[in-house]
C-alpha positions as CSV (number, residue, x, y, z in Angstrom):
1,X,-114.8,43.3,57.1
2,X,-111.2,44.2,57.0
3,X,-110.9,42.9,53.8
4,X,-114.0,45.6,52.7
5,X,-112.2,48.1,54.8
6,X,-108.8,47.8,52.9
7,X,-110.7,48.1,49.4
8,X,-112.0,50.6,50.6
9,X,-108.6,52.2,51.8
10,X,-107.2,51.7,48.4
11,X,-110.1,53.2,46.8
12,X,-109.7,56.6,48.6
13,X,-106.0,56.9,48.3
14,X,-106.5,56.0,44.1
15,X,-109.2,58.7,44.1
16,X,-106.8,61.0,45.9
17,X,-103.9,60.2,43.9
18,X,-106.7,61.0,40.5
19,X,-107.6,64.3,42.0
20,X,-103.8,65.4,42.9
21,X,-103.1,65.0,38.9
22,X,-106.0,66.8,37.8
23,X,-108.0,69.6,39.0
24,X,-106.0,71.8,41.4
25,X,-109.4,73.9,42.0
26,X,-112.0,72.1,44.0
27,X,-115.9,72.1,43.8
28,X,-114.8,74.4,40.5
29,X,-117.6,74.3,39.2
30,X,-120.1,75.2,42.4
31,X,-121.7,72.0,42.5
32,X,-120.8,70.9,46.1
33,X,-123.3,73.3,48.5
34,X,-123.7,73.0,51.9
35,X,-127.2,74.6,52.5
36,X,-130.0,76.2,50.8
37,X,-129.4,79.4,48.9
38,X,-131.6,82.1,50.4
39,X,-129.7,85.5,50.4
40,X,-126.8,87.5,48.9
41,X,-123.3,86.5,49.2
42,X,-123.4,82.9,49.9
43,X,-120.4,81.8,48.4
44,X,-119.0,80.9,51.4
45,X,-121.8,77.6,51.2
46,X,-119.7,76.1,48.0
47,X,-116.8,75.4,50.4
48,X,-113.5,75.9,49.8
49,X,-114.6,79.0,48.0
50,X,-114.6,82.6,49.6
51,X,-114.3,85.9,48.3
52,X,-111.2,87.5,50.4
53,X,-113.2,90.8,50.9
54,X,-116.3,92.3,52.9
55,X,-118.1,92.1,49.4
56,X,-119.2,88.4,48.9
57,X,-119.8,86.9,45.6
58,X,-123.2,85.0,44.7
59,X,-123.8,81.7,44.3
60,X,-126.8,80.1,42.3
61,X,-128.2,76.7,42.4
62,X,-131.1,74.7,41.7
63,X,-132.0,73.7,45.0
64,X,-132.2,77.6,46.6
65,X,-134.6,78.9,48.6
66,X,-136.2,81.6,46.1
67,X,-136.2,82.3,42.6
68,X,-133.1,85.2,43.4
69,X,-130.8,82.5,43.7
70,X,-131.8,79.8,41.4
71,X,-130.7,77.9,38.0
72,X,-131.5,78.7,35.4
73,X,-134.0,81.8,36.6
74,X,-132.5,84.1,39.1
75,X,-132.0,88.1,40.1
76,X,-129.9,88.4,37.0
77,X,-131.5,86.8,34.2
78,X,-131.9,83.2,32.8
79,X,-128.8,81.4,32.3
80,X,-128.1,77.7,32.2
81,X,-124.6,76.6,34.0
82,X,-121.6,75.4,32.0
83,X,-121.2,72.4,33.7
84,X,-123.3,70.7,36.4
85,X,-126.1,72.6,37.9
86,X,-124.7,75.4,39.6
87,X,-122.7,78.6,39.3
88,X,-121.0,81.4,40.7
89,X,-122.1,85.5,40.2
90,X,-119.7,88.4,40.9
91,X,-120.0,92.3,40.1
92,X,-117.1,93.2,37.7
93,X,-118.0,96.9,37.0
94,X,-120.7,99.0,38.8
95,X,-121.9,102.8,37.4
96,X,-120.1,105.4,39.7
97,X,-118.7,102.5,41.7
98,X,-122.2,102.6,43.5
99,X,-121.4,98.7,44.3
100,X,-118.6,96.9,45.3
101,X,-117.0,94.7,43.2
102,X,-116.9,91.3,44.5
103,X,-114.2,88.6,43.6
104,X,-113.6,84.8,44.3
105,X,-110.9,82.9,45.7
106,X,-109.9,79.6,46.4
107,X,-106.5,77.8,48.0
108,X,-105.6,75.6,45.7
109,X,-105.7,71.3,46.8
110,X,-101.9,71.6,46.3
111,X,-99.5,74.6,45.6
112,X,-98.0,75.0,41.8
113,X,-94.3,73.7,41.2
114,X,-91.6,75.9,40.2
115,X,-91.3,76.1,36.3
116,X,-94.1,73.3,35.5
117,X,-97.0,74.6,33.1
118,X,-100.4,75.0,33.9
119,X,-103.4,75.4,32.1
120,X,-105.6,77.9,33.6
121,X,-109.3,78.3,32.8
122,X,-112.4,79.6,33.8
123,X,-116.0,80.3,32.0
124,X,-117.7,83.4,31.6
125,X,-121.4,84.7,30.5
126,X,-123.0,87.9,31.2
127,X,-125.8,88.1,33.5
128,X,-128.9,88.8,31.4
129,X,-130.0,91.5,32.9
130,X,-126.9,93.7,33.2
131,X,-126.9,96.9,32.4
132,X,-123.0,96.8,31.4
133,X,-120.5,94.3,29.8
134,X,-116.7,95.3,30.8
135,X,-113.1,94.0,30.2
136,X,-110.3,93.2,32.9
137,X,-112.0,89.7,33.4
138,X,-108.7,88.4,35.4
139,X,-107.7,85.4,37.2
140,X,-104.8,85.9,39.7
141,X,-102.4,83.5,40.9
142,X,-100.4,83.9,44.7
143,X,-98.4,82.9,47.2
144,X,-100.6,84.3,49.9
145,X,-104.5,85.2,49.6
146,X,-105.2,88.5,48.2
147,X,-104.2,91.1,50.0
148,X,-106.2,94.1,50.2
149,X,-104.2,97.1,50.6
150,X,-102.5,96.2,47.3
151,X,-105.8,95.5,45.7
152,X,-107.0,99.2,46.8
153,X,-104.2,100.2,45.5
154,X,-104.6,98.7,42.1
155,X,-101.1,96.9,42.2
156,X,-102.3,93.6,41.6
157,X,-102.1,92.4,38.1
158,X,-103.7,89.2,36.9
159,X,-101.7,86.4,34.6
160,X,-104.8,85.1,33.1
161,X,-106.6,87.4,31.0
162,X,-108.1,87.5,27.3
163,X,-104.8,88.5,24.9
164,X,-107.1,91.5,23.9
165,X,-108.9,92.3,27.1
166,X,-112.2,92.5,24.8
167,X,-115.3,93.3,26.9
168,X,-117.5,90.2,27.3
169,X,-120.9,90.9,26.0
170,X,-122.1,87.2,25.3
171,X,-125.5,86.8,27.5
172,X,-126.6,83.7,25.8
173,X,-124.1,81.1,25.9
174,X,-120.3,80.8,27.8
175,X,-117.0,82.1,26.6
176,X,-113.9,80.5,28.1
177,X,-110.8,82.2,29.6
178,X,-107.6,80.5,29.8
179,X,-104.0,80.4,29.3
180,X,-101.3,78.7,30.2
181,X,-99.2,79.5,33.1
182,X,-95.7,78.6,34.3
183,X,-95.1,78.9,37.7
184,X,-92.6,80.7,39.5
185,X,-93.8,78.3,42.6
186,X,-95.5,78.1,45.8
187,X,-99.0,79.8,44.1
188,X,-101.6,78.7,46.3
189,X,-104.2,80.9,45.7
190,X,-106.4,81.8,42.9
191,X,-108.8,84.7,43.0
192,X,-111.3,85.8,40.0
193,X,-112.3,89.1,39.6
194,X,-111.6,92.7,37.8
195,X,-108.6,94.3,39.8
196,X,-108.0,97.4,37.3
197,X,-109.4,100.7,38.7
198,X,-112.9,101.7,36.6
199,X,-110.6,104.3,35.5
200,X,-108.8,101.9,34.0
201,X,-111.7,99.7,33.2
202,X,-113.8,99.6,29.7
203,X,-117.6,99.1,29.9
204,X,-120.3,99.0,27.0
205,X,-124.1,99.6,28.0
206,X,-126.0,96.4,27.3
207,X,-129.6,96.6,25.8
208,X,-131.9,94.3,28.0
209,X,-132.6,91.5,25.1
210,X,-136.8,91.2,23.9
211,X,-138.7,88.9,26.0
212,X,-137.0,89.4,29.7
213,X,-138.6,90.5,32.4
214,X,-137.3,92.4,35.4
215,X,-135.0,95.7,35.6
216,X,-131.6,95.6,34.9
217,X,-128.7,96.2,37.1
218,X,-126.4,98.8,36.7
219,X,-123.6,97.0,36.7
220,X,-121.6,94.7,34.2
221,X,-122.5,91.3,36.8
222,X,-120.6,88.0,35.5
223,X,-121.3,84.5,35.8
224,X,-118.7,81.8,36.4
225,X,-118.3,77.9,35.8
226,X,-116.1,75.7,35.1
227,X,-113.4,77.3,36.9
228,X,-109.6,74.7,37.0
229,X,-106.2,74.7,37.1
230,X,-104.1,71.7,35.8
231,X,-100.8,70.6,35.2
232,X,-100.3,70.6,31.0
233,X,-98.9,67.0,31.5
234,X,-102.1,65.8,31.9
235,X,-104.0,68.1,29.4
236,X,-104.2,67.6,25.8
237,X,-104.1,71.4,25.0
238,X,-104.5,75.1,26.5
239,X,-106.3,76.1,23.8
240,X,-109.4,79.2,24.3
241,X,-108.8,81.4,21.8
242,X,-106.1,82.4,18.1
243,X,-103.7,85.3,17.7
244,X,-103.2,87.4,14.4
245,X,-100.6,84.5,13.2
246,X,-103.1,81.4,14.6
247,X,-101.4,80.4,17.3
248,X,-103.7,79.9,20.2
249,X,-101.1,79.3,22.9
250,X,-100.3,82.4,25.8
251,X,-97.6,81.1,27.6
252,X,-97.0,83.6,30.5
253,X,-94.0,83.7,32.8
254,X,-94.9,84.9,36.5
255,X,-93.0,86.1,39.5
256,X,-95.1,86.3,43.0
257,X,-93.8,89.5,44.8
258,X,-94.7,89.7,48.3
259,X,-96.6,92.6,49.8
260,X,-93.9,92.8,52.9
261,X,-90.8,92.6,50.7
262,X,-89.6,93.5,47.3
263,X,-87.5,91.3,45.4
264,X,-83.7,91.6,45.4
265,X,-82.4,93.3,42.0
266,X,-80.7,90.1,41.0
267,X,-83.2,87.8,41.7
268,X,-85.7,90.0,40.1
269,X,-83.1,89.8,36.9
270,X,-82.8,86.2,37.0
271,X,-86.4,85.6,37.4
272,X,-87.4,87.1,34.7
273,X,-87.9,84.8,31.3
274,X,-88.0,86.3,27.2
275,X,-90.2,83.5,25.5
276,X,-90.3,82.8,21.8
277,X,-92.1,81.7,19.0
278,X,-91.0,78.1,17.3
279,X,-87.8,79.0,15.1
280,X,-88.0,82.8,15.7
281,X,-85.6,84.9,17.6
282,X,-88.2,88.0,17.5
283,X,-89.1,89.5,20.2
284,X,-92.6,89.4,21.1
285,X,-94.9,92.4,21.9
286,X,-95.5,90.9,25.4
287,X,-92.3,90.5,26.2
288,X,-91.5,94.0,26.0
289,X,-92.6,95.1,29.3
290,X,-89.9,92.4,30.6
291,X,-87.2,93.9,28.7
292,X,-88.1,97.2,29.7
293,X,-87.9,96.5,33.1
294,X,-84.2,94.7,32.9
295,X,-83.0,97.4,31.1
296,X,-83.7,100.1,33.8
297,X,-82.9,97.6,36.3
298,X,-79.1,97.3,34.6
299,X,-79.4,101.5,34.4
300,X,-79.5,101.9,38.1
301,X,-77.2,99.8,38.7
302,X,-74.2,99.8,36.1
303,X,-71.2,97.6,37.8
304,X,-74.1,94.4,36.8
305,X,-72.5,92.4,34.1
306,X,-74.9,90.0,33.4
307,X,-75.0,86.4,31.0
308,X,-77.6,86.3,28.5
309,X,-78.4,82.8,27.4
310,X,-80.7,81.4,24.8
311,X,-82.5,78.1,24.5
312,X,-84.0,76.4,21.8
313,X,-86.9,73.1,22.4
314,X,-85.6,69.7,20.9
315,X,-88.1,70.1,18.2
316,X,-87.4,73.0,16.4
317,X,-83.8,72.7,17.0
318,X,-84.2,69.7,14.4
319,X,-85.9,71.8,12.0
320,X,-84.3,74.6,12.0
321,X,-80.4,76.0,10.4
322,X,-78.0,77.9,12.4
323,X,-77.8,79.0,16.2
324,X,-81.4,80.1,16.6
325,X,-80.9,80.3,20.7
326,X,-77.5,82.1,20.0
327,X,-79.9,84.9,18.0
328,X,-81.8,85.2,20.8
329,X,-79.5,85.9,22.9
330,X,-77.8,88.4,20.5
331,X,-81.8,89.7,19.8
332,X,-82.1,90.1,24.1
333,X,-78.9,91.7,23.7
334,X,-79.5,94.6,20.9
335,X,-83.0,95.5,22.6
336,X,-81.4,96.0,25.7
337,X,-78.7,98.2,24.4
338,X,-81.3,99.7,22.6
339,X,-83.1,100.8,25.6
340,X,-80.2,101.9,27.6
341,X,-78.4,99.1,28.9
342,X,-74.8,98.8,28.7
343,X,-73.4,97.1,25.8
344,X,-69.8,96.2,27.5
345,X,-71.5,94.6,30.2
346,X,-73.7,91.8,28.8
347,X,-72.2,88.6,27.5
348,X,-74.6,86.0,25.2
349,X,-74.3,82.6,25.3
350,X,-76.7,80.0,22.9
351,X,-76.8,76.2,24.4
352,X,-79.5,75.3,21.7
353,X,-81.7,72.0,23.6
354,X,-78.7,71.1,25.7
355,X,-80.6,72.6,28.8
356,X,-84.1,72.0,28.6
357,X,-86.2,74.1,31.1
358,X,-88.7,70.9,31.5
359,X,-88.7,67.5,29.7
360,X,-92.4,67.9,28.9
361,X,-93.2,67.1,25.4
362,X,-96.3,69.0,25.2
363,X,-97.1,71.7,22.9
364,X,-96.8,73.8,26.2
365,X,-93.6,71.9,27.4
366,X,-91.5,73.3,24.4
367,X,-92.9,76.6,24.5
368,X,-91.3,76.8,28.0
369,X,-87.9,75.8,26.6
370,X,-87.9,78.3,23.5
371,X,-86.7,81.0,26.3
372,X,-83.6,83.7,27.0
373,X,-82.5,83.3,30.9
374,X,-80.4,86.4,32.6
375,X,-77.6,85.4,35.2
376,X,-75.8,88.4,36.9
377,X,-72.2,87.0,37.1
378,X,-70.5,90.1,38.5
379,X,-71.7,93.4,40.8
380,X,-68.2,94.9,40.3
């Protein structure tokens, strides 16, 4: 007996140890339900999920109590699950906000690390019989769970969206979401939902497709599987959809501001990161909000001198001739002079791959080290 009982010991601790290097998002894809299915807003059944507001999301499953909550036949259509037998349902848009929208959060097995990269991912499909299909499809990262004043007050931006924002029309089969993520960390949180305004927000009216029965709801309602968050060390690749120049990886840079207190101006400097394509020192369209935001910050406050230094990834520093993180940092440097910073008061520095950001060799890894870092060495 207490030989079975230590087998089984080291069982449970190998499973655990399994489960801490993959999956951050438990029951991710709504399998795991504690009772029958019989009403609206029973997400709270597929524990550890919630929704984090009054308005609770669905949750469908073979083994409900009624045809409104089952798989594949339900209130919204006929839709077979992305993985396993189950899914989640939330409202993204609604006509005249005549519903709430309803989100879904989870707290994560384990919070993210501090500059590791994640790969981010969730699956989408359109529920059949929506009247609408919409953009802003977001998946939100935090210290904290959401918090609802800032939601209200549409000052929460999501890091994981579609590089376009399309509007998801596909009723038929499931489109994924991801990117990867590096973590400014501590995120423990993840919450799924639209968090723009519907000012803000673009929706298409969806013919109901020939053949289905029922009436359609008037508003753009979303299905979700598949739903993880994993550490790029232990993923092959990130990969869920290819920009204009075919590169499919989204590498974004994150800073978690709390609702109770603003960042300090140097830390929100420091924080901030300018990534780069492999052997290019141009800027790239979505790091221009970045730079926007450092050069005001250096405006208001003029005594900042502040070190610019660029890096390069071992790989490209191999292929490539010249000081490519040196013209980074001189390319940080001109843009910011550009939009009003001043030009006496920033120094550049290039260390090429002497400083790597992360020793991972992934695709993702040496994206992360292909960066521009800001250090304020001097207030006076």
């Amino acid at each position: 007996m207490k030989r079975l009982f230590s087998f089984i010991t080291l069982l449970s601790i190998a499973a655990g140890s399994a489960f801490a290097q993959g999956n951050l998002v438990q029951n991710g894809s709504f399998e795991s339900v504690s009772k029958k299915i019989k009403e609206q807003g029973s997400i709270v059944y597929a524990y550890p999920w919630n929704s984090g507001t009054e308005a609770k999301a669905d949750l469908f499953n073979p083994k409900s109590k009624g045809e409104d909550w089952g798989v594949p036949m339900n209130l919204y259509g006929d839709g077979a699950p992305k993985d396993g037998e189950g899914y989640a349902g939330i409202v993204m848009y609604s006509y005249k906000d005549a519903e709430p929208k309803t989100y879904l959060q989870i707290k994560l097995s384990s919070g993210l690390e501090e500059e590791k990269v994640y790969c981010v991912k969730m699956s989408v499909m359109l529920g059949l019989l929506s009247k609408y299909a919409c953009n802003n499809l977001g998946m939100y990262l935090s210290e904290k769970p959401m918090d609802i004043e800032a939601l209200q007050a549409g000052a929460i931006t999501p890091q994981i969206i579609h590089s376009q924002n399309k509007i998801f029309m596909e009723q038929f089969d499931w489109e994924d979401i991801c990117h990867t993520f590096i973590a400014n960390g501590n995120e423990k949180y993840l919450t799924i939902g639209n968090f723009a305004p519907s000012s803000e927000t673009q929706e298409e009216k969806i013919r109901k497709p020939k053949g289905i029965i029922g009436s359609q709801a008037r508003t753009g309602y979303y299905y979700i599987d598949d739903v993880s968050v994993m550490n790029m060390a232990g993923v092959e690749s990130c990969d869920c959809e290819v920009d204009a120049s075919g590169s499919s990886l989204q590498v974004k840079y994150s800073k978690e501001i709390s609702s109770e207190m603003e960042l300090d101006v140097t830390e929100d400097i420091e924080m901030t990161r300018i990534y780069f394509d492999e052997a290019s020192s141009v800027i790239k369209e979505d790091a221009k909000v970045d730079m926007q935001k450092v050069a005001t910050l250096l405006q208001q406050h003029p005594k900042y001198k502040v070190k610019i230094t660029g890096h390069t990834d071992p790989v490209e520093e191999v292929k490539v001739t010249g000081d490519v993180s040196l013209q980074r940092a001189q390319t940080v440097k001109d843009q910011l002079v550009k939009l009003g910073a001043y030009e006496n008061k920033l120094l550049i520095v290039g260390l090429q791959d002497f400083d790597p950001s992360t020793e991972d060799a992934s695709v993702a890894g040496q994206a992360q080290n292909r960066r521009v870092v800001f250090e304020v060495i001097s207030k006076e």
